[in-house]
N, C-alpha and C positions, 0 to 999 in steps of 0.2 A: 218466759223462763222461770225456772222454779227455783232458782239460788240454793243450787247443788252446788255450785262451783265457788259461793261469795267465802273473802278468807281461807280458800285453801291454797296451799301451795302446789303449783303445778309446773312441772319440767316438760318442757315442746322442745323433743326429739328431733333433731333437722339435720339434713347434710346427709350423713353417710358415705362410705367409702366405694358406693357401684354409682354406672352410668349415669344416675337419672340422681346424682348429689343436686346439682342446681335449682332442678324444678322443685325439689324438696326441703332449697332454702329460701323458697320462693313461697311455695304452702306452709312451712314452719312460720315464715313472720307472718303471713295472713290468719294464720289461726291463733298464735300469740296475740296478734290484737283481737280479737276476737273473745279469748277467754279473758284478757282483762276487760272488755265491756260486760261479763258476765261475773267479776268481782273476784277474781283468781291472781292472786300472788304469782308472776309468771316468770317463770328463768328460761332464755331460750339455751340449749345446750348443742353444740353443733357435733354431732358424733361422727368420729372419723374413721373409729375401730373399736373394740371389746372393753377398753381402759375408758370409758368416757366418766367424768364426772356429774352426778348428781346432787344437789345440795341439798343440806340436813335436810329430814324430817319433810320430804317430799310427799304427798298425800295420793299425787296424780302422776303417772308417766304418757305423755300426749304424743302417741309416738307417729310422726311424719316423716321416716325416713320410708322413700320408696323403693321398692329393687331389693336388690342383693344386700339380705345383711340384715335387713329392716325388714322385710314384710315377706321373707324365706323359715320363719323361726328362730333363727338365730340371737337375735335382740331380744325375741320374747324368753325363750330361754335364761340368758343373762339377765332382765327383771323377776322375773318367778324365783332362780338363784338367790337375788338380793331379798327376797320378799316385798316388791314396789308394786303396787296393781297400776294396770296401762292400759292404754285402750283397744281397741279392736279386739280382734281374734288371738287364741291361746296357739302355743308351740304347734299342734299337730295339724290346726286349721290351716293355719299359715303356711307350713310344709306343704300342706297338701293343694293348696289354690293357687299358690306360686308354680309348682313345676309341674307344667301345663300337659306332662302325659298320664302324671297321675290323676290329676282333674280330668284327663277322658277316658282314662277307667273306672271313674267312679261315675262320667257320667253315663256309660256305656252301661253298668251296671246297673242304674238309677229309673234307665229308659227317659235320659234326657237328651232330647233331640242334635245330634252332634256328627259334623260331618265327618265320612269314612278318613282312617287315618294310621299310619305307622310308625313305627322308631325305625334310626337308619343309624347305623354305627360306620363307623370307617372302614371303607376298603366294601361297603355295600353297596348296590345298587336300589334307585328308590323302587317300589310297585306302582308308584300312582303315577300316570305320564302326565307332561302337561296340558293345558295347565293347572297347577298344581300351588302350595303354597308350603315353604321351606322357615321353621322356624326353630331358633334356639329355646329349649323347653325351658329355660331358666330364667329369663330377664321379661324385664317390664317394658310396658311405653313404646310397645312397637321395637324395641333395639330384636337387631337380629330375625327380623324379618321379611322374605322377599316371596314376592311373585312370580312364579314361573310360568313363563307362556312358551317357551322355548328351552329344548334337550338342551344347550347350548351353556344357557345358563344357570347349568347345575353345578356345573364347578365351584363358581364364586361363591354362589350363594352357600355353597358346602363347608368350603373357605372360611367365610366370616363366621358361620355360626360353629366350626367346630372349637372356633375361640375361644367359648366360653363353656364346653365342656365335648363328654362323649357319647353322645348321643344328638340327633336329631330331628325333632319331626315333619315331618311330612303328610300334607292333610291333601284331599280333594278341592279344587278352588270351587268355591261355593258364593255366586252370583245373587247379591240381594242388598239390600237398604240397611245401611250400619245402623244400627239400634243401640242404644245401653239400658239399665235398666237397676235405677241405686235400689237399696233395698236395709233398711233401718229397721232392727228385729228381724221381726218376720213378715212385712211389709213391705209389698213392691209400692215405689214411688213411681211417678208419671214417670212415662217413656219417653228418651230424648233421644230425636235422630240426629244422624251428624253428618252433613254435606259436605265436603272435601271439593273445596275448590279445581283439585284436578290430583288424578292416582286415587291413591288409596289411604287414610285417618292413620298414615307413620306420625313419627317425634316428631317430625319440622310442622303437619296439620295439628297436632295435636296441641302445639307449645309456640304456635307463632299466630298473636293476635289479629284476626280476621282473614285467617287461613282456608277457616272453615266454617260452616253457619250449621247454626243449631235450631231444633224447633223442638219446643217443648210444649202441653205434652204433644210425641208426634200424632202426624194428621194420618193413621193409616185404618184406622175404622174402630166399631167398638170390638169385633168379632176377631180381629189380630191382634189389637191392643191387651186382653185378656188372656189369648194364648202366651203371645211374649212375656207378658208377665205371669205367668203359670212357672213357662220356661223357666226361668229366670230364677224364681222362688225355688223350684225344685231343683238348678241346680246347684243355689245356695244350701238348701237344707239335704244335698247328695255329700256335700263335703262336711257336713256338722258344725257349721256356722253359723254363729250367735249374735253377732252383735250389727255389722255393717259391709257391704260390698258395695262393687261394682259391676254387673253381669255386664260384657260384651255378643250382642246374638244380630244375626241378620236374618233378615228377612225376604225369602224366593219370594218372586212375582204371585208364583202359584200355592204359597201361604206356607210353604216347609222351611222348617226355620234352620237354624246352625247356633248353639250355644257353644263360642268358640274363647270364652276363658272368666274367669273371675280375678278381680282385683280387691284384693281386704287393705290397702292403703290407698284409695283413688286416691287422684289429686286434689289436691284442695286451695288451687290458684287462680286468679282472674277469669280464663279461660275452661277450667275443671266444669264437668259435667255434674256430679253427684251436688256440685251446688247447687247448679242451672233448676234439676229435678228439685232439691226439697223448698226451694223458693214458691216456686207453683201452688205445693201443698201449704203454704204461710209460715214457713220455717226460715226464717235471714238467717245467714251466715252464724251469727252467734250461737243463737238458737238451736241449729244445726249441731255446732260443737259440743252444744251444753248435750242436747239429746245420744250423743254419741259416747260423751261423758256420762251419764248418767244409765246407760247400756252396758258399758264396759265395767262399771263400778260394781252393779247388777251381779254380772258373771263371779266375782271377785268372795260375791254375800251368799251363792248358793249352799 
């Protein structure tokens, strides 16, 4: 560690007022301890809504709220307002990786490998039959996503996601090995696959310890390993992101991949992935944060 972080004051952003508040008060104390091993003055602040308090003369904003609110633009917005430099991605990155149909127009545009897919508004019928995969373009962590293998259950699944706005998309179900793929700079880190005990890597796999097993880096050769993270890279640098993600991509039998979303606030809990990965490369936890810190602070000095 380079004692970027020793004596500063740092506010770790946690909570937030969408779905995925828990898991985010869960990653806010884990990375709290974290920057105090790296010698950071640390206030954890649990943000509920737009009024949150930061205490004086704050250096750092460590912002882990996931989901809506947090990692949509909106929060980053209200820091840039105050003048606070934070970490991750700025206003428009964030916009743009969060609502997952503009992430497939840019990566459609980008020519990054992304399976066939539509917006479906109210009172529409989908184009893509089953099975197929039905998901709210706005939320994190899996919320609002289902699988369709059957006409039948387009209703519900219509249902839940028209919840959380107006629009929704609807992808080709594309059959392959869940993959992730952190990416620190412009650096893809090792590949981590993720075995789901049974279904599909939803919230209850994702957030319930020993749900699911992880292999890092995964075991799928050097010649896929390079393409995923080709993938991965390009479709972090599709959306003009700087500092850190989380590429979500699978991987066909027959080597064609699906880059099916980016995440610029992973999780950062017991069970999170983008730790799993920078561990491998010799980055602990602290580490991790400080490098992230130390990216984001970057962005702040151009």
């Amino acid at each position: 560690m380079n004692g970027i972080l020793k004596n500063k004051i740092a506010a770790v952003l946690m909570g937030g007022p969408g779905a995925e508040r828990e898991i985010s008060l869960r990653s806010g104390a884990a990375v709290a301890c974290a920057l105090r091993a790296c010698g950071a003055i640390v206030n954890e602040v649990d943000v509920t809504g737009p009024d949150f308090v930061l205490p004086p003369a704050t250096d750092l904003a460590f912002n882990i709220v996931h989901g809506t609110f947090g990692e949509d633009g909106q929060l980053q917005q209200i820091l840039e307002d105050r003048g606070i430099p934070y970490t991750g991605e700025g206003v428009e990155g964030s916009r743009l990786a969060f609502d997952k149909i503009l992430s497939k127009q840019k990566f459609d545009n980008a020519g990054v490998p992304t399976a066939q897919w539509h917006i479906l508004r109210r009172g529409e019928s989908p184009t893509i039959a089953p099975p197929c995969v039905v998901k709210a373009p706005r939320q994190g962590s899996s919320v609002g996503v289902h699988i369709i293998r059957d006409a039948s259950e387009f209703h519900p699944a219509f249902e839940d996601c028209f919840r959380f706005g107006e629009e929704i998309l609807v992808e080709e179900f594309f059959k392959g090995r869940e993959l992730t793929v952190g990416i620190l700079g412009q650096e893809a880190l090792p590949i981590v696959e993720i075995v789901p005990h049974a279904g599909f890597y939803d919230y209850e796999h994702k957030y319930t310890k020993g749900a699911s097993d992880y292999y890092v880096p995964a075991k799928i050769g050097a010649a896929a390993t390079l393409a995923v993270q080709q993938a991965a890279l390009a479709a972090h640098q599709a959306l003009g992101l700087e500092v850190y993600s989380r590429v979500d991509v699978l991987l066909a039998p027959d080597g064609r991949l699906n880059v099916m979303e980016i995440n610029t606030i992973p999780g950062m809990t017991e069970t999170s992935l983008l730790p799993k990965a920078a561990a491998v490369t010799g980055l602990d936890f602290p580490a991790l944060c400080e490098r992230i810190a130390a990216l984001s602070l970057n962005r702040f000095t151009k």
